[in-house]
CHARMM-style PDB file with segment names, atoms N, HN, CA, C and O in Angstrom:
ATOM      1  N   UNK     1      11.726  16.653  34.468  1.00  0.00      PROA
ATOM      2  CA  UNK     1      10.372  17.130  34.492  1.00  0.00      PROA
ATOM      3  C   UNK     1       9.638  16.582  33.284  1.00  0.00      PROA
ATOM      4  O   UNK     1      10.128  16.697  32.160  1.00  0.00      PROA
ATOM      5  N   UNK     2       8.705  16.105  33.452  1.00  0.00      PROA
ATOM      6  HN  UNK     2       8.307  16.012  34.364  1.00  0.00      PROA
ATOM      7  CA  UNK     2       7.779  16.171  32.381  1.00  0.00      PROA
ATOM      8  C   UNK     2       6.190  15.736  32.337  1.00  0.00      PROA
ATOM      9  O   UNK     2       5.866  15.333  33.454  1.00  0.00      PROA
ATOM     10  N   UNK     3       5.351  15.701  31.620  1.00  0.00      PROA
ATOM     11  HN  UNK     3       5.614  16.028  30.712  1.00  0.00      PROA
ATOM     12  CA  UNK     3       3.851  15.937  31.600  1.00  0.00      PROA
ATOM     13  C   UNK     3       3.693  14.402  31.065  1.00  0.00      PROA
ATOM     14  O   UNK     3       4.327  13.716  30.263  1.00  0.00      PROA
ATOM     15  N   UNK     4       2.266  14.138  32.089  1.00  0.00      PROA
ATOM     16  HN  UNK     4       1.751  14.695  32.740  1.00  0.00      PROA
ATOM     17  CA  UNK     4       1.536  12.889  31.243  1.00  0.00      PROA
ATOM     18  C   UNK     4       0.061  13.577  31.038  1.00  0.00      PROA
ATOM     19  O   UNK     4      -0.572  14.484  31.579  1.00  0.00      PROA
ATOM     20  N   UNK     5      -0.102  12.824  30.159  1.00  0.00      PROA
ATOM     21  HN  UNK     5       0.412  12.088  29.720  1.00  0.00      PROA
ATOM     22  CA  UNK     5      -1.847  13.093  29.468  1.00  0.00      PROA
ATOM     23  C   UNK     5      -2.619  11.832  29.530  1.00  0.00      PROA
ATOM     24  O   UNK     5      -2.255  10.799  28.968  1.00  0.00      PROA
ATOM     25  N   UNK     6      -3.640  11.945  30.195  1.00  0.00      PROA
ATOM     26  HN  UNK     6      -3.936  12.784  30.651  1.00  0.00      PROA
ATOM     27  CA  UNK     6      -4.522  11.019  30.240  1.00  0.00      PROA
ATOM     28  C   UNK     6      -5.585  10.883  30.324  1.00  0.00      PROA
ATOM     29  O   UNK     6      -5.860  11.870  31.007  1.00  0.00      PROA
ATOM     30  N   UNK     7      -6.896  10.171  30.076  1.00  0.00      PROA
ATOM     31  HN  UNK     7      -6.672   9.370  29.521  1.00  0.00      PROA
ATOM     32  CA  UNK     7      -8.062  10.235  29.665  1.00  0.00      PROA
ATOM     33  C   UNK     7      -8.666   9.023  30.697  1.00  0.00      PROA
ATOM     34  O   UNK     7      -8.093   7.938  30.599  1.00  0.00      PROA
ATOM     35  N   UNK     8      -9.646   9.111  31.563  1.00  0.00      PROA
ATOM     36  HN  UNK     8     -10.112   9.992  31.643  1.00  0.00      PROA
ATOM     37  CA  UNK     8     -10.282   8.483  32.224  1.00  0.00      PROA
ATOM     38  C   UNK     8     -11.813   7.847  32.043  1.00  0.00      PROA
ATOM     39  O   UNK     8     -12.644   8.728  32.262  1.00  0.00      PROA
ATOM     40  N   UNK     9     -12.405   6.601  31.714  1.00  0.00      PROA
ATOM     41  HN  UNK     9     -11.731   5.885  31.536  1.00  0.00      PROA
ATOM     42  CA  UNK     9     -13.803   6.287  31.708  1.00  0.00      PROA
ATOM     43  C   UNK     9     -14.205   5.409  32.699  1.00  0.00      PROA
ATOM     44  O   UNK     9     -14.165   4.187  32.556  1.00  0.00      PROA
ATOM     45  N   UNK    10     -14.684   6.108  33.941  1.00  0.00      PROA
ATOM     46  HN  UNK    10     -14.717   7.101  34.058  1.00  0.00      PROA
ATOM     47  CA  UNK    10     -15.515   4.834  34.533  1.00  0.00      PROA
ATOM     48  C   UNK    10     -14.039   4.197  35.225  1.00  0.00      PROA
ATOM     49  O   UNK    10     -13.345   5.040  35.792  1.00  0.00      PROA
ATOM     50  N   UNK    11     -13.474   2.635  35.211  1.00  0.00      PROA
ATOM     51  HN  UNK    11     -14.039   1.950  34.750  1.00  0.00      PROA
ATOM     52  CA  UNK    11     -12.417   2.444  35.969  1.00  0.00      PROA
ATOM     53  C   UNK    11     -11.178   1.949  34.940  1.00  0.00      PROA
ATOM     54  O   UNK    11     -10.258   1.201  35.270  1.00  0.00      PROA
ATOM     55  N   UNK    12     -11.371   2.520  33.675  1.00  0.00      PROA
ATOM     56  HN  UNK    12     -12.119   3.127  33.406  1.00  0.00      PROA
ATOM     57  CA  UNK    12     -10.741   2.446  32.432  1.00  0.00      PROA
ATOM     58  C   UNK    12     -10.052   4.007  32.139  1.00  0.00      PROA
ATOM     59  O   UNK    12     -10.613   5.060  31.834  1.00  0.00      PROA
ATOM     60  N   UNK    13      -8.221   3.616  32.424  1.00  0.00      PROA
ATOM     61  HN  UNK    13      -7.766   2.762  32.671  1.00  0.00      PROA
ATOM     62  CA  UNK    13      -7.489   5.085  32.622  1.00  0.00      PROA
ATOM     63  C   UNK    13      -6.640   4.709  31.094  1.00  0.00      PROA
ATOM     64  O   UNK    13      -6.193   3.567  30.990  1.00  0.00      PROA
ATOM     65  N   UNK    14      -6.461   5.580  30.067  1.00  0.00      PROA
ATOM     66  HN  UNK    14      -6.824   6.508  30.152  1.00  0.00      PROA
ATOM     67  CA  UNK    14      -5.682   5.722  28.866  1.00  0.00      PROA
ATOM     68  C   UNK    14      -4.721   6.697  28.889  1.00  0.00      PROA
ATOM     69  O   UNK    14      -4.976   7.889  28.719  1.00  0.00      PROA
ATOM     70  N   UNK    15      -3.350   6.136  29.142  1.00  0.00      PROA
ATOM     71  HN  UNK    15      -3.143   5.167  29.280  1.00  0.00      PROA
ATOM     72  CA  UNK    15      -2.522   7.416  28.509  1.00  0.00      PROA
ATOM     73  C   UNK    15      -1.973   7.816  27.417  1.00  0.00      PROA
ATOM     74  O   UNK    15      -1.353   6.966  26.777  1.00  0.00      PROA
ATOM     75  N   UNK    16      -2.019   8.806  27.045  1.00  0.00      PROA
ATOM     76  HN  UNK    16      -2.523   9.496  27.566  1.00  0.00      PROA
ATOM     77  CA  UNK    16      -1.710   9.558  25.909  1.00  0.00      PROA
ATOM     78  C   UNK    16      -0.506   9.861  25.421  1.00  0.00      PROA
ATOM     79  O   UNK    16       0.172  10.811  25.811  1.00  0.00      PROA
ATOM     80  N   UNK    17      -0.039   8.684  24.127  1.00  0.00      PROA
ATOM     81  HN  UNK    17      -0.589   7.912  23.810  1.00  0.00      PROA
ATOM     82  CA  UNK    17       1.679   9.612  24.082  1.00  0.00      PROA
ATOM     83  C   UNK    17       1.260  10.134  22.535  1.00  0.00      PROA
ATOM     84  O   UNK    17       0.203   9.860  21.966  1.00  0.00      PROA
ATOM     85  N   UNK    18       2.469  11.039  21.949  1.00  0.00      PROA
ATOM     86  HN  UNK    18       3.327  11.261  22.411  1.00  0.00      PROA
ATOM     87  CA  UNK    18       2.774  11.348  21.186  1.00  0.00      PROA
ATOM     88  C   UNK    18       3.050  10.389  19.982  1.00  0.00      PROA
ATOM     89  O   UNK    18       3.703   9.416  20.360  1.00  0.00      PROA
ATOM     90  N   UNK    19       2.791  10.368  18.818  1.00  0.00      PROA
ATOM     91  HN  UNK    19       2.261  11.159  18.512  1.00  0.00      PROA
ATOM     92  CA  UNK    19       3.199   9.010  17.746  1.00  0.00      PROA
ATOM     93  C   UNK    19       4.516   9.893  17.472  1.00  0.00      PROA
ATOM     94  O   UNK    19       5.180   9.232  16.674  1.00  0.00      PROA
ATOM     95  N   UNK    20       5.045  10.825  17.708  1.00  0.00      PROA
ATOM     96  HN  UNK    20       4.505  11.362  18.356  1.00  0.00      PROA
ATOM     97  CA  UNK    20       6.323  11.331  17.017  1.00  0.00      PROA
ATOM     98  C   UNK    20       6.997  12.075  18.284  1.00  0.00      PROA
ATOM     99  O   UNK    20       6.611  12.326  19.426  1.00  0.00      PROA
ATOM    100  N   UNK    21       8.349  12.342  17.453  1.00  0.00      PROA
ATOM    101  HN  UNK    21       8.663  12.138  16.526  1.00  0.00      PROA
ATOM    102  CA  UNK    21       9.362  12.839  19.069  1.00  0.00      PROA
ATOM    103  C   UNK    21       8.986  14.344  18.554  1.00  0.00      PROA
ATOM    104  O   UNK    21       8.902  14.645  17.364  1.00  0.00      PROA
ATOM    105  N   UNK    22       8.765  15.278  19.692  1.00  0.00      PROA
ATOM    106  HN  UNK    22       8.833  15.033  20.659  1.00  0.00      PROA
ATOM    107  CA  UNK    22       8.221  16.593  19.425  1.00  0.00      PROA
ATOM    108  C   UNK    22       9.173  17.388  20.951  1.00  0.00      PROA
ATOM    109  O   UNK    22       9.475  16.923  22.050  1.00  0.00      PROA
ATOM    110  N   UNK    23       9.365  18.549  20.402  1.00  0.00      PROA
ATOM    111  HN  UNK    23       9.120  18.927  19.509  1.00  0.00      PROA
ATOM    112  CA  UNK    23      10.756  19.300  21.153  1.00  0.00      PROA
ATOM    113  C   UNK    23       9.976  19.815  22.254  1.00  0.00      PROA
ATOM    114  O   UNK    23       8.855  20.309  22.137  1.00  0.00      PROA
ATOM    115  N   UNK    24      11.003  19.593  23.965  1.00  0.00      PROA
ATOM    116  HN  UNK    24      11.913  19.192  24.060  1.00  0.00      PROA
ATOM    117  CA  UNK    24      10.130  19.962  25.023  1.00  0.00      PROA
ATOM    118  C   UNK    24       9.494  21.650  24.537  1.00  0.00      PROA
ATOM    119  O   UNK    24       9.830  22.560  23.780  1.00  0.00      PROA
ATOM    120  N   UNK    25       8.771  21.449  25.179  1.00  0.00      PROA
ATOM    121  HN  UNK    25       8.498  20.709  25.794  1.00  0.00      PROA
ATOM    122  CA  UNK    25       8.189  23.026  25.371  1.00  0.00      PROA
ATOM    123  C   UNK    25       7.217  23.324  24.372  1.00  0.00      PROA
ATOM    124  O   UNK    25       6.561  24.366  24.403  1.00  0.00      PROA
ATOM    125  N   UNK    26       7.064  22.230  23.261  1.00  0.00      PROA
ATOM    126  HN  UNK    26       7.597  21.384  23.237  1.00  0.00      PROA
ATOM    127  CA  UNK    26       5.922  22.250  22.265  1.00  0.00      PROA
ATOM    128  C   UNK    26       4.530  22.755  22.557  1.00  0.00      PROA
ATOM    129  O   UNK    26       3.926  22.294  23.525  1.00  0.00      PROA
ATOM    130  N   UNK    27       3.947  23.725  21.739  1.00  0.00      PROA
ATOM    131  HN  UNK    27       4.437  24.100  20.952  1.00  0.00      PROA
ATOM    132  CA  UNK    27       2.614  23.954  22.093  1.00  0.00      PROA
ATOM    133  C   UNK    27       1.446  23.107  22.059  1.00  0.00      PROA
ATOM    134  O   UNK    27       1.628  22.631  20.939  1.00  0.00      PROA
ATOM    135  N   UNK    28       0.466  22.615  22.434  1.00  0.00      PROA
ATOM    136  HN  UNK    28       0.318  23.002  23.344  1.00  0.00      PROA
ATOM    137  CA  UNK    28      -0.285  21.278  22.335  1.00  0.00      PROA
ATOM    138  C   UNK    28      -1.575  22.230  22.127  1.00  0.00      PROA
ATOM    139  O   UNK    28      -1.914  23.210  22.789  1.00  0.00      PROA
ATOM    140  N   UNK    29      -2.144  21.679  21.083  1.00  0.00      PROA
ATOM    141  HN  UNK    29      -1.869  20.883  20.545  1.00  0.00      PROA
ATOM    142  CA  UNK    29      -3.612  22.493  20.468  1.00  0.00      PROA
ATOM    143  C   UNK    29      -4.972  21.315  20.800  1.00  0.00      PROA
ATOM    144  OT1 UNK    29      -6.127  21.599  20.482  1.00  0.00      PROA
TER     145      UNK     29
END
């Protein structure tokens, strides 16, 4: 299982990782 994050403009899609290893279940602010 796991989550992607991503940011969309127009027909320009960015995904979002983490710069560091962070433990599943982390809270995201």
């Amino acid at each position: 299982e796991g989550m992607l994050l991503a940011a969309v403009d127009g027909d320009v899609v960015s995904v979002l990782t983490p710069d560091k290893n962070i433990p599943p279940g982390a809270k995201i602010e």
